[in-house]
Backbone as JSON Lines, residues from 0, in Angstrom:
{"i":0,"aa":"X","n":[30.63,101.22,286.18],"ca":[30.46,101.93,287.45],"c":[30.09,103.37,287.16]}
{"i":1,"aa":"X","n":[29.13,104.0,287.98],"ca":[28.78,105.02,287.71],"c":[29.23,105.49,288.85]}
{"i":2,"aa":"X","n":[29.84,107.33,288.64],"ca":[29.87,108.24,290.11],"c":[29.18,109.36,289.72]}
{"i":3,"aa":"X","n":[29.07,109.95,290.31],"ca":[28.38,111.56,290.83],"c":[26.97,111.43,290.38]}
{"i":4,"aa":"X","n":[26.59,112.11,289.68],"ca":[24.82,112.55,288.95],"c":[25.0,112.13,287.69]}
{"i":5,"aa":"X","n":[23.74,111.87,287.34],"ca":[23.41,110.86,285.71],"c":[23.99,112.08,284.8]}
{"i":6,"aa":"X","n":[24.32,113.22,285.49],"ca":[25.42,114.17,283.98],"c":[26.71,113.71,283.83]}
{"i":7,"aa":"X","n":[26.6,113.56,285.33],"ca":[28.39,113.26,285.58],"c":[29.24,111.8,285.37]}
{"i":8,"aa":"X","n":[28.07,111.11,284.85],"ca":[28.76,109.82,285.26],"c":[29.56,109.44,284.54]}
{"i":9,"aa":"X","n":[30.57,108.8,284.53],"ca":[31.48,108.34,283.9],"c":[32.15,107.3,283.86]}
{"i":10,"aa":"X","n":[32.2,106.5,282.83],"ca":[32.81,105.19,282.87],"c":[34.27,105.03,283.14]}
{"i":11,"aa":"X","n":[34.67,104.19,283.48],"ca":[36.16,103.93,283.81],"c":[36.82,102.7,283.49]}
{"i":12,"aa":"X","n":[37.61,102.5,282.6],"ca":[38.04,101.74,282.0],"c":[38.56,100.0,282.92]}
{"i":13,"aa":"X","n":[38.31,99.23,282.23],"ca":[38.13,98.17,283.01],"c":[39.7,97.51,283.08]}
{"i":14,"aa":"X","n":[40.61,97.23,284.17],"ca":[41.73,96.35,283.59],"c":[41.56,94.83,283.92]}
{"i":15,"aa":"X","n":[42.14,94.22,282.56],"ca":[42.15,92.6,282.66],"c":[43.4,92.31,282.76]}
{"i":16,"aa":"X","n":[43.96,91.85,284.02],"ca":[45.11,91.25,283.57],"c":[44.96,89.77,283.3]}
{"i":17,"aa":"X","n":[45.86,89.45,282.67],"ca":[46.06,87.71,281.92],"c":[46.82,87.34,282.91]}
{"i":18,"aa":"X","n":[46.65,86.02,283.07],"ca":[47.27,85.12,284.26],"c":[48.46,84.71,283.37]}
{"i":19,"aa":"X","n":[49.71,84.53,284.06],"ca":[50.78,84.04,283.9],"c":[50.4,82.96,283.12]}
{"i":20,"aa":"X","n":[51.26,82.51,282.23],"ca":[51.06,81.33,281.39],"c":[52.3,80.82,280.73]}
{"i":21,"aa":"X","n":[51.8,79.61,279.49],"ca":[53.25,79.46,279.38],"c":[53.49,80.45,278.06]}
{"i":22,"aa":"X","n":[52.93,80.95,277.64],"ca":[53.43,81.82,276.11],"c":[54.07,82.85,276.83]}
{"i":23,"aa":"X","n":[54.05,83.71,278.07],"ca":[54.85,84.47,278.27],"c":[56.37,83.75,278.61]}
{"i":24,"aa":"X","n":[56.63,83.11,279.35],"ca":[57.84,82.53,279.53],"c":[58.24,81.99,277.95]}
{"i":25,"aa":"X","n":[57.76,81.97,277.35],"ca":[58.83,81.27,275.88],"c":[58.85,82.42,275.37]}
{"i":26,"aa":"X","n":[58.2,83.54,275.6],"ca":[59.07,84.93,274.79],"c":[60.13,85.0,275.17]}
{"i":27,"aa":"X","n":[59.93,85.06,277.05],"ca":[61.05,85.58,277.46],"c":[62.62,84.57,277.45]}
{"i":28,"aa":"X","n":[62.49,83.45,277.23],"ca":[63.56,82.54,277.49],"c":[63.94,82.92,275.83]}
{"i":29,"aa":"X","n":[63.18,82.91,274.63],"ca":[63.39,83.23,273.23],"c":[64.4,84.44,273.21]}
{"i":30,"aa":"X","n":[64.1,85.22,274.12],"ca":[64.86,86.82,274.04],"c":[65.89,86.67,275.16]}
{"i":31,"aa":"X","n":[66.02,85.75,275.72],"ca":[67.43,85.69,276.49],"c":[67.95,84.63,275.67]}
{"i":32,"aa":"X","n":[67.92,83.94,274.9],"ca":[69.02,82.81,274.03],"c":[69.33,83.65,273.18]}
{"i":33,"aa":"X","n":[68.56,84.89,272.41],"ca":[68.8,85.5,271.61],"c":[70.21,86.6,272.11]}
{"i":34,"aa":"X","n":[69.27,87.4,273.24],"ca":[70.75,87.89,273.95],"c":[71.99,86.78,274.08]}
{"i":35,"aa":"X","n":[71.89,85.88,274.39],"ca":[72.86,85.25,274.69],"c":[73.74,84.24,273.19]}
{"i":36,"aa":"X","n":[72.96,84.86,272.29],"ca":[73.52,84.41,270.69],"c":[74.56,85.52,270.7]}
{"i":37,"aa":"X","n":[73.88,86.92,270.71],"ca":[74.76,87.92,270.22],"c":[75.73,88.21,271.44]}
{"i":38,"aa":"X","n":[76.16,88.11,272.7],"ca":[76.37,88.3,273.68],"c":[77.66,87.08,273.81]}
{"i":39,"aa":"X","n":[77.49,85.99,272.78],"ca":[78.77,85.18,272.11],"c":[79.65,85.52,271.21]}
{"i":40,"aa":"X","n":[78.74,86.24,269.96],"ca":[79.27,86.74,268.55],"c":[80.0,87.83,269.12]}
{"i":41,"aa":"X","n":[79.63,89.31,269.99],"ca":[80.43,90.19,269.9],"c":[82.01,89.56,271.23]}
{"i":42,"aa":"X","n":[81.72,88.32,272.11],"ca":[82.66,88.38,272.61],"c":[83.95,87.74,271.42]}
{"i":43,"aa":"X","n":[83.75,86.97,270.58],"ca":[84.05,86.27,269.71],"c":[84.54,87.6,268.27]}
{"i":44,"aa":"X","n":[83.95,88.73,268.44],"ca":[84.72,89.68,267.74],"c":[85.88,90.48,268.59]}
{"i":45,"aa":"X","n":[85.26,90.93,270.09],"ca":[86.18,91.44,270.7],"c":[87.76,90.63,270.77]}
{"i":46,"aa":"X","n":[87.22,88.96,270.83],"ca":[88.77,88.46,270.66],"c":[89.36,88.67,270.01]}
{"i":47,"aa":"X","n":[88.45,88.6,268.64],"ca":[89.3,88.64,267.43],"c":[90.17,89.92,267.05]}
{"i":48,"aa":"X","n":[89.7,90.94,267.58],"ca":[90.02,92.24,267.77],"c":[91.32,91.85,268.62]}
{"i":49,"aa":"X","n":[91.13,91.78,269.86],"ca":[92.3,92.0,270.51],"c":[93.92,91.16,270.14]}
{"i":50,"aa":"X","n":[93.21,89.84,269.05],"ca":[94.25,89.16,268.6],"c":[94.97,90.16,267.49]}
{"i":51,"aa":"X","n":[94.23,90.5,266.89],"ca":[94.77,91.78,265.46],"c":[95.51,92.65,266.2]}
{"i":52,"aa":"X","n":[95.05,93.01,267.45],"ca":[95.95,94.28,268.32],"c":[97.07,93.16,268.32]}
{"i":53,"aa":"X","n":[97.36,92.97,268.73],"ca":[98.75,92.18,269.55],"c":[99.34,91.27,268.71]}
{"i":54,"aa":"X","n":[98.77,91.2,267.62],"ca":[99.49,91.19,266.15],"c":[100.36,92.43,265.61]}
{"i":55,"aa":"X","n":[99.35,92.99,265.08],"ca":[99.92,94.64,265.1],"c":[101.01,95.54,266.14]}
{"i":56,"aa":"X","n":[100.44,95.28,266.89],"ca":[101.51,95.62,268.44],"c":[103.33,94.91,268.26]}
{"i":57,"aa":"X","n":[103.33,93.49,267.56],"ca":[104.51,92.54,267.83],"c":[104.97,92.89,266.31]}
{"i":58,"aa":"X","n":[103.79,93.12,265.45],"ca":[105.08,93.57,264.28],"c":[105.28,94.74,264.21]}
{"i":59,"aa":"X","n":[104.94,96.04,265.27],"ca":[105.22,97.54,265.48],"c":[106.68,97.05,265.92]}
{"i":60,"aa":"X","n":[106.43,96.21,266.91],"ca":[107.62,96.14,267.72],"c":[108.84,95.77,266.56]}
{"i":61,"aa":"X","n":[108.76,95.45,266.06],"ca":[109.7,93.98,265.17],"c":[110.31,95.26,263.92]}
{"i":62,"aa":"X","n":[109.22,95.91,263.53],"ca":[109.61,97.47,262.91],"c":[110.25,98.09,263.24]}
{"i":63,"aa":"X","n":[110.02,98.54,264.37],"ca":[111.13,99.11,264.97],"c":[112.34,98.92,265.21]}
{"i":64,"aa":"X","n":[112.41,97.83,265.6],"ca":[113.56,96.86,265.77],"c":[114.38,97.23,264.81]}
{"i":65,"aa":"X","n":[113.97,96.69,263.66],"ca":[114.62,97.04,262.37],"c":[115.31,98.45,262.11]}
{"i":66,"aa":"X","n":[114.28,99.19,262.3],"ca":[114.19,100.92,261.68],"c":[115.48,101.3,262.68]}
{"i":67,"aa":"X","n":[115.6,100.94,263.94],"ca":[117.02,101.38,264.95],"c":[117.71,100.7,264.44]}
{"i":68,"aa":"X","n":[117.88,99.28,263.88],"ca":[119.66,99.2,263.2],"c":[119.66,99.61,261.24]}
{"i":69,"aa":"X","n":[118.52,99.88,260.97],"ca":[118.99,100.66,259.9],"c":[119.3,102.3,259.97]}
{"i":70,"aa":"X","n":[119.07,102.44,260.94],"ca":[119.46,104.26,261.66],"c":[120.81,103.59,262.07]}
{"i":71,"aa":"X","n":[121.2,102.81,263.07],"ca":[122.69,102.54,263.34],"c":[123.57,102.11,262.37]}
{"i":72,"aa":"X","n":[123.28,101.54,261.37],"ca":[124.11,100.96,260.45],"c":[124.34,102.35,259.26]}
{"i":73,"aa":"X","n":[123.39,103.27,259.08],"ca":[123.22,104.39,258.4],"c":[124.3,105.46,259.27]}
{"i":74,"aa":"X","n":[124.13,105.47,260.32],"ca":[125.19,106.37,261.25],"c":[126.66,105.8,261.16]}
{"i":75,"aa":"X","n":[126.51,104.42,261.18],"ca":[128.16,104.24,260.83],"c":[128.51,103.96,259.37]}
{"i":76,"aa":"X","n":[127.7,104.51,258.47],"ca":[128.31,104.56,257.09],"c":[128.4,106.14,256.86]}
{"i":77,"aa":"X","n":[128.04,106.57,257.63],"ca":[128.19,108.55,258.01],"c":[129.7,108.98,258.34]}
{"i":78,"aa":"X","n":[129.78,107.97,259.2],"ca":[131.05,108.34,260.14],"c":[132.0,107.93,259.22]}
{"i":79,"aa":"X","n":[132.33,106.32,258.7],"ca":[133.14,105.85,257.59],"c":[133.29,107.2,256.24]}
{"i":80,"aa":"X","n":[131.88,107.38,255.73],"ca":[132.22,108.6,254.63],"c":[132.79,110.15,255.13]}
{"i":81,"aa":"X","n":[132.52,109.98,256.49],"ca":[133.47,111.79,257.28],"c":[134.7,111.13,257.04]}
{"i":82,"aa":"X","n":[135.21,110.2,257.91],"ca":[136.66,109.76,257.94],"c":[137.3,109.38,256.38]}
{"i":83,"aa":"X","n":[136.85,109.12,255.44],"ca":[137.27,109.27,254.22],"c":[137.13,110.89,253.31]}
{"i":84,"aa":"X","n":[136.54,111.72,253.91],"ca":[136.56,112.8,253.3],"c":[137.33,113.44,253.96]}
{"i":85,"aa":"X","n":[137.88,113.13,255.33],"ca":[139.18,113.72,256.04],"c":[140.16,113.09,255.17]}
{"i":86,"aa":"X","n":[140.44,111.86,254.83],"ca":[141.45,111.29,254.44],"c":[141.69,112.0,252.66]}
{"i":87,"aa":"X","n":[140.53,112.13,252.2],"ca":[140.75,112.53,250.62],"c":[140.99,114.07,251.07]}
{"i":88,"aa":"X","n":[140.7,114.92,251.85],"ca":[141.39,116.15,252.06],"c":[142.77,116.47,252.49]}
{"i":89,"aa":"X","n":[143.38,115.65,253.52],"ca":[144.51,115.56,253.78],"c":[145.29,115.36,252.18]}
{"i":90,"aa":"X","n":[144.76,114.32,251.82],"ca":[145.71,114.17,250.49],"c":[145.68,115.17,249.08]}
{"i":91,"aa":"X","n":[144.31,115.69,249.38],"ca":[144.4,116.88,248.55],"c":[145.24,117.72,248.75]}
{"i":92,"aa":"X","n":[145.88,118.15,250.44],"ca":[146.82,118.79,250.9],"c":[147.98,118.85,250.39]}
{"i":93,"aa":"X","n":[148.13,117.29,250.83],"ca":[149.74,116.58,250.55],"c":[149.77,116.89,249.19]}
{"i":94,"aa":"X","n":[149.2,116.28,248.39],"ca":[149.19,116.6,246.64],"c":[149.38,118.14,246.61]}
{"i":95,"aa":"X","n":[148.94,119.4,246.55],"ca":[149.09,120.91,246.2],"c":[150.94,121.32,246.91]}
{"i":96,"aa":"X","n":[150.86,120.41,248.34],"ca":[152.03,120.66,248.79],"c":[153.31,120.4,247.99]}
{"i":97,"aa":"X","n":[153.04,118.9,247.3],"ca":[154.24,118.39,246.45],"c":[154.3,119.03,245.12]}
{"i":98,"aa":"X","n":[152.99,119.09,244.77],"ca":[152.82,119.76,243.53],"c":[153.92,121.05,244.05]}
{"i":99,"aa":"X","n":[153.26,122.3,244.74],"ca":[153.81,123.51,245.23],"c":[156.09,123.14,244.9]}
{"i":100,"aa":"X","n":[156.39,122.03,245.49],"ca":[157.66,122.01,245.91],"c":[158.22,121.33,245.15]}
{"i":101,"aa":"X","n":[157.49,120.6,244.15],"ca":[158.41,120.43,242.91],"c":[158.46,121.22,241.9]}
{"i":102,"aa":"X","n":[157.36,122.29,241.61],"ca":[157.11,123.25,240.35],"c":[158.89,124.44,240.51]}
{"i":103,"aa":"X","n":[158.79,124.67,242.4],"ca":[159.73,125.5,243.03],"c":[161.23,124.51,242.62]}
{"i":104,"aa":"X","n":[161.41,122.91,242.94],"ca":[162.38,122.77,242.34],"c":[162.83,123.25,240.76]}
{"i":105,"aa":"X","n":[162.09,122.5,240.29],"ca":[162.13,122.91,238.71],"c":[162.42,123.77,238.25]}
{"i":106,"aa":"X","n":[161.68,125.34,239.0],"ca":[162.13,126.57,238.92],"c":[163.83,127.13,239.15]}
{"i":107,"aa":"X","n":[163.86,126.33,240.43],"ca":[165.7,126.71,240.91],"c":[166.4,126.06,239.97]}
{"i":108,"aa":"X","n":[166.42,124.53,239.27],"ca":[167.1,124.22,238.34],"c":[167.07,124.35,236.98]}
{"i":109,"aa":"X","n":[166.12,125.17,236.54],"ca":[166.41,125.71,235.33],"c":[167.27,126.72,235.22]}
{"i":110,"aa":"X","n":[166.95,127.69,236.41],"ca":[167.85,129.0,237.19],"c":[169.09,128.47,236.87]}
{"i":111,"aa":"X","n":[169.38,127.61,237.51],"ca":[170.6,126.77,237.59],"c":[171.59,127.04,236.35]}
{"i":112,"aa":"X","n":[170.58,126.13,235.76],"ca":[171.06,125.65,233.91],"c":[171.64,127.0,233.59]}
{"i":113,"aa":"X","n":[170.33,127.72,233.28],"ca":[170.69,129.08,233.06],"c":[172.06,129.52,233.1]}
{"i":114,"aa":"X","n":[172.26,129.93,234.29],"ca":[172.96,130.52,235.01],"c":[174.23,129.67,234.83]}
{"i":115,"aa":"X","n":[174.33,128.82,234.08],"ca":[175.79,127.92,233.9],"c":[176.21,128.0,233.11]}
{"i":116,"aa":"X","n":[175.27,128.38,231.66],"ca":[175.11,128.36,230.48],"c":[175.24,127.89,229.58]}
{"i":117,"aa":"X","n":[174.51,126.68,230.36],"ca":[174.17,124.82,229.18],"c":[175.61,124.04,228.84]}
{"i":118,"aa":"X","n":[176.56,124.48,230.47],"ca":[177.61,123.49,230.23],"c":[177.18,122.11,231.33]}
{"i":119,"aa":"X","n":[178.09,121.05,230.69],"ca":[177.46,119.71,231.74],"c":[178.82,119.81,232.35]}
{"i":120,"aa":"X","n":[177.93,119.56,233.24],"ca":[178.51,119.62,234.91],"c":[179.98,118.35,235.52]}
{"i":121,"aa":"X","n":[181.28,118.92,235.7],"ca":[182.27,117.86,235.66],"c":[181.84,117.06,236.49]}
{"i":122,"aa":"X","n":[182.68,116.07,236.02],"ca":[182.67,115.07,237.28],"c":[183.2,115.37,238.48]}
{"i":123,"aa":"X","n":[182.94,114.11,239.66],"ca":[184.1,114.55,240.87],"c":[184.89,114.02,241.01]}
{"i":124,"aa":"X","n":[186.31,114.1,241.6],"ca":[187.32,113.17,241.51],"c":[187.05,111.81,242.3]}
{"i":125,"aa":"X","n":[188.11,110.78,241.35],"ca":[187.79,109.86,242.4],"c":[186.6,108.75,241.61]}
{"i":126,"aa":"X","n":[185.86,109.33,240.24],"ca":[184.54,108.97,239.57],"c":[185.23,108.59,238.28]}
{"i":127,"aa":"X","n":[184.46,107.59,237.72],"ca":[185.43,106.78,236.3],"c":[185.43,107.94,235.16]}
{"i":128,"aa":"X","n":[185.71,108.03,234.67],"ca":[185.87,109.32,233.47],"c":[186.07,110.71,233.98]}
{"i":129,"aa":"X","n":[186.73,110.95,235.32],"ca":[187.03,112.18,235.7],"c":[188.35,112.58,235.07]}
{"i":130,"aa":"X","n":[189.27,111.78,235.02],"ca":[190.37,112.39,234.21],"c":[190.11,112.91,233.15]}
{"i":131,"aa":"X","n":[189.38,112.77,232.09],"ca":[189.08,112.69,230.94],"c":[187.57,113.57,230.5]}
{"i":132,"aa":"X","n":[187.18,113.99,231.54],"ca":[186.08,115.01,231.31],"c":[186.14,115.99,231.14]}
{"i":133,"aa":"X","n":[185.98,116.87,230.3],"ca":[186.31,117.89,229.4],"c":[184.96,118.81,229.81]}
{"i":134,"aa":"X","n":[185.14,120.09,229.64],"ca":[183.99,121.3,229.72],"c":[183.06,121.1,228.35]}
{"i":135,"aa":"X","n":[182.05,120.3,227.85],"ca":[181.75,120.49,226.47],"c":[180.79,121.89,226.65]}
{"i":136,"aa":"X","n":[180.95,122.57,225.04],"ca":[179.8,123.79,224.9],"c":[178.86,123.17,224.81]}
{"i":137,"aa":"X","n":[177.32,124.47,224.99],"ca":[176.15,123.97,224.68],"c":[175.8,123.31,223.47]}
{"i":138,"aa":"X","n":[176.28,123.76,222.43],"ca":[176.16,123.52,220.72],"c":[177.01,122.37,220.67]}
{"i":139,"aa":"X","n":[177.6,121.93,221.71],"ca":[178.13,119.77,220.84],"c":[177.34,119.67,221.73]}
{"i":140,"aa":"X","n":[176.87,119.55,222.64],"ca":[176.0,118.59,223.89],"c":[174.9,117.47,222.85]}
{"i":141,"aa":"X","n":[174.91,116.63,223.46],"ca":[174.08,115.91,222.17],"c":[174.25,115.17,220.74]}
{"i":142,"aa":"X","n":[176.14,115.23,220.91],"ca":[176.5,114.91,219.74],"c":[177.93,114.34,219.92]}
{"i":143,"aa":"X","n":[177.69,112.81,221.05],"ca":[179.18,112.87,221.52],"c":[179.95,112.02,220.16]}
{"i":144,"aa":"X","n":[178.91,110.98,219.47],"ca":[180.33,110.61,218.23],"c":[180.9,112.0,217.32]}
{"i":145,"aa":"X","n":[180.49,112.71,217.37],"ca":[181.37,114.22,216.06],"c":[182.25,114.3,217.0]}
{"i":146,"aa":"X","n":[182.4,114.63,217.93],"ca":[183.21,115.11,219.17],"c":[184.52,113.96,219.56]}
{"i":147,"aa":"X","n":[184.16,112.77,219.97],"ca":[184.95,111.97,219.76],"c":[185.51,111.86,218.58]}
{"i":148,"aa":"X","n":[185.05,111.27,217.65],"ca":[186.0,111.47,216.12],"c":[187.04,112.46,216.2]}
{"i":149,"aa":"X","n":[186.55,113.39,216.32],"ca":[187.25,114.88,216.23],"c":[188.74,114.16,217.08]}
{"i":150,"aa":"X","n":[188.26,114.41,218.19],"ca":[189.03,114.26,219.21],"c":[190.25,112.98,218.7]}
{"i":151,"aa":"X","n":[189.8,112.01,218.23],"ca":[190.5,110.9,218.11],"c":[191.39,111.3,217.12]}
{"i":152,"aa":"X","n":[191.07,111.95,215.79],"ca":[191.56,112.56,214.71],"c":[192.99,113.57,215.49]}
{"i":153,"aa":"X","n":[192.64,114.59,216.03],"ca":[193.58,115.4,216.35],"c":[194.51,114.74,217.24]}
{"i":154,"aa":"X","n":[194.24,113.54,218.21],"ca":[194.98,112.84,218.58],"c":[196.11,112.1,217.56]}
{"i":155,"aa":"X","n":[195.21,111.41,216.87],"ca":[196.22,110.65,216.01],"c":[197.16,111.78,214.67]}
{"i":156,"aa":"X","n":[197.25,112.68,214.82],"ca":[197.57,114.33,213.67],"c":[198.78,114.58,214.95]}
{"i":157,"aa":"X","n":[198.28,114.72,216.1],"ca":[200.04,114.91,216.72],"c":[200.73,113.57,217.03]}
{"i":158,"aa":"X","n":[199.77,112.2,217.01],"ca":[201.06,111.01,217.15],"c":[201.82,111.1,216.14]}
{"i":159,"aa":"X","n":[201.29,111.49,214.69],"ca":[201.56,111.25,213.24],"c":[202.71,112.49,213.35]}
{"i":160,"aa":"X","n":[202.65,113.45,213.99],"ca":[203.66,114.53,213.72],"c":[204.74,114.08,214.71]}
{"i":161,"aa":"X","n":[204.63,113.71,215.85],"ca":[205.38,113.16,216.7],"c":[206.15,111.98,216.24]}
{"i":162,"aa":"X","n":[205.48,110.65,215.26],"ca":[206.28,109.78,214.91],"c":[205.95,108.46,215.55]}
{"i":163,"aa":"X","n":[204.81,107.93,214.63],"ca":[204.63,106.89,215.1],"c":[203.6,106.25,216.28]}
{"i":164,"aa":"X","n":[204.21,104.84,216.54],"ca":[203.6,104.13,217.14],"c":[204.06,104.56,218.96]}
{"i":165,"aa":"X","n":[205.16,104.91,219.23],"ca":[205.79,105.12,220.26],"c":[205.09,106.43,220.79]}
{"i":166,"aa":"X","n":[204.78,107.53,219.93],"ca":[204.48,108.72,220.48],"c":[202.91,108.38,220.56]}
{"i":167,"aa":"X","n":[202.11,107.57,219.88],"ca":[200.86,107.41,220.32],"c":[200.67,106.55,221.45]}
{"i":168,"aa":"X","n":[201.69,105.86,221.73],"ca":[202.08,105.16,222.99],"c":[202.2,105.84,224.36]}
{"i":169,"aa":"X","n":[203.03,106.94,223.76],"ca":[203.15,107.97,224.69],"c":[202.05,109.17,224.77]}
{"i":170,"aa":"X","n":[201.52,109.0,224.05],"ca":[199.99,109.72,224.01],"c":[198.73,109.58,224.9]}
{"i":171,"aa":"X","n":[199.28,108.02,225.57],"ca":[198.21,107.6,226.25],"c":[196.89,106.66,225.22]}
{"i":172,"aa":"X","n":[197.52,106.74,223.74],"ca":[195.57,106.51,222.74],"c":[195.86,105.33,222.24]}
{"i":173,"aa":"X","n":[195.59,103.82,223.12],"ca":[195.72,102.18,222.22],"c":[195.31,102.3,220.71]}
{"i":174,"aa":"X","n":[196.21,101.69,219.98],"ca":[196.96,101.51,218.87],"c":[195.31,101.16,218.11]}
{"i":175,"aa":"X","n":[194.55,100.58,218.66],"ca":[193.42,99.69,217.88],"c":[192.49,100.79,217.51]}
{"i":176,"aa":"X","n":[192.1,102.13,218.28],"ca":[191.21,103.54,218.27],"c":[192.03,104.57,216.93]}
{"i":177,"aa":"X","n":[193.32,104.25,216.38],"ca":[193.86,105.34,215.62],"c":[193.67,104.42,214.17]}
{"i":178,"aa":"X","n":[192.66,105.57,213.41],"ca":[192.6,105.32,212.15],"c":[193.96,104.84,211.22]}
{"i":179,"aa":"X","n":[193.37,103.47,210.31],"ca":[194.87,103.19,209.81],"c":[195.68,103.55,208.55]}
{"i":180,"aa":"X","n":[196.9,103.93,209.34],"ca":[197.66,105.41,208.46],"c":[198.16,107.0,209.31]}
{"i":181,"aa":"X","n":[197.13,106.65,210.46],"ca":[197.51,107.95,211.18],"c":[198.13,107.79,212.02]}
{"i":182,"aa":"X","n":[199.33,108.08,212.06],"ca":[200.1,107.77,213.48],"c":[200.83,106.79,213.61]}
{"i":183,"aa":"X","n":[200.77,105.62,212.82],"ca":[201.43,104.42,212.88],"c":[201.66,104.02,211.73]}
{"i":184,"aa":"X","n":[202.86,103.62,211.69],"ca":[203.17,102.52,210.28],"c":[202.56,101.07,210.14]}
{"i":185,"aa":"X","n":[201.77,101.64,208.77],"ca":[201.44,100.23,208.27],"c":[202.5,98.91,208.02]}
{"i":186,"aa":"X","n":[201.64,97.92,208.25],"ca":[202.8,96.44,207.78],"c":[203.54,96.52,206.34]}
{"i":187,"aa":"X","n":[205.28,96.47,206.65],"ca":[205.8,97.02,205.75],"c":[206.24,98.33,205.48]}
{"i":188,"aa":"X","n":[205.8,99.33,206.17],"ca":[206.35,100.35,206.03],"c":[207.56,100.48,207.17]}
{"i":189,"aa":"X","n":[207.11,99.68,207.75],"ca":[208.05,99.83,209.24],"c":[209.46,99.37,208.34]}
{"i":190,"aa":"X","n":[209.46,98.15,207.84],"ca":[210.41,98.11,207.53],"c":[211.65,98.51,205.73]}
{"i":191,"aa":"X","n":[210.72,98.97,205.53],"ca":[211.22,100.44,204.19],"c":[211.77,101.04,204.82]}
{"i":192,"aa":"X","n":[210.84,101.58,205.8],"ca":[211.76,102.82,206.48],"c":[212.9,102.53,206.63]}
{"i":193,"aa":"X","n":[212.92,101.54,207.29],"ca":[214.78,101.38,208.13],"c":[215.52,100.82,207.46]}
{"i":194,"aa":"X","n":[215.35,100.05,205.92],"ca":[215.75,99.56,205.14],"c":[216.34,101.12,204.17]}
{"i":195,"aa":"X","n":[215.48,102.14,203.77],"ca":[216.02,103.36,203.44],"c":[217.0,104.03,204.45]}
């Protein structure tokens, strides 16, 4: 087609359109199965996704679960170790206290001793060997056979001056404790004597 003057003229491009056919419809049905391939696959990931969530989600939960009774079971092994460190302090107490009030006994009865001057202490009446308990010094304490001997000796030295079996009788000291010869006539002498 020509317009204006043989300077001006100018061609104008011709359009053909193509009649509907069937090669256009099998693109387009090709590119919607195709959409509808991937349009399966990503719903088929989104599941899979949301199954991993709610996996994850039930063992958050299940963690937790846990993590609060190992915090509660941790809090009452807190409380058990306070109440035993009250209890080992108290007794640290009690212990310095007894310690404190026996070192103080100990102290008054050495005072004591002291102050008595290492004689042992009589009996009271009324107690088996009270008749017979004597003041010993510090220097025999510790040495009651010398002491007895002794004792038995000077016993049987005044039956022997006194005369016999009768005055050790009267001495209060059985015949079987006086060495033999002291104090009593041997078998046979008894009767010399009275025979002289």
């Amino acid at each position: 087609l020509a317009l204006g003057t043989p300077c001006e003229q100018e061609v104008l491009p011709v359009c053909h359109v193509r009649p509907a056919g069937r090669s256009g419809s099998g693109s387009m049905d090709g590119a919607m199965g195709k959409t509808g391939e991937q349009g399966a696959r990503v719903h088929a990931i989104l599941d899979t996704l949301r199954m991993e969530i709610e996996t994850t989600a039930a063992e958050a939960s299940v963690y937790e679960q846990q993590r609060n009774e190992l915090e509660r079971k941790l809090e009452a092994h807190l409380q058990e170790l306070n109440v035993l460190h009250g209890h080992l302090a108290e007794l640290e107490r009690v212990h310095v206290n007894m310690t404190t009030t026996y070192e103080a006994e100990i102290l008054s009865l050495r005072s004591q001793i002291e102050a008595a001057g290492g004689k042992v202490a009589q009996p009271q009446a009324g107690t088996p060997g009270a008749a017979s308990a004597t003041s010993v010094p510090s220097g025999l304490v510790g040495a009651p056979a010398a002491s007895t001997s002794s004792l038995l000796l000077g016993a049987a030295d005044t039956a022997n001056a006194l005369g016999g079996a009768a005055a050790a009788s009267a001495a209060g000291i059985p015949q079987g404790l006086l060495p033999m010869g002291l104090g009593m006539a041997r078998p046979g002498e008894a009767g010399a004597g009275g025979a002289g």
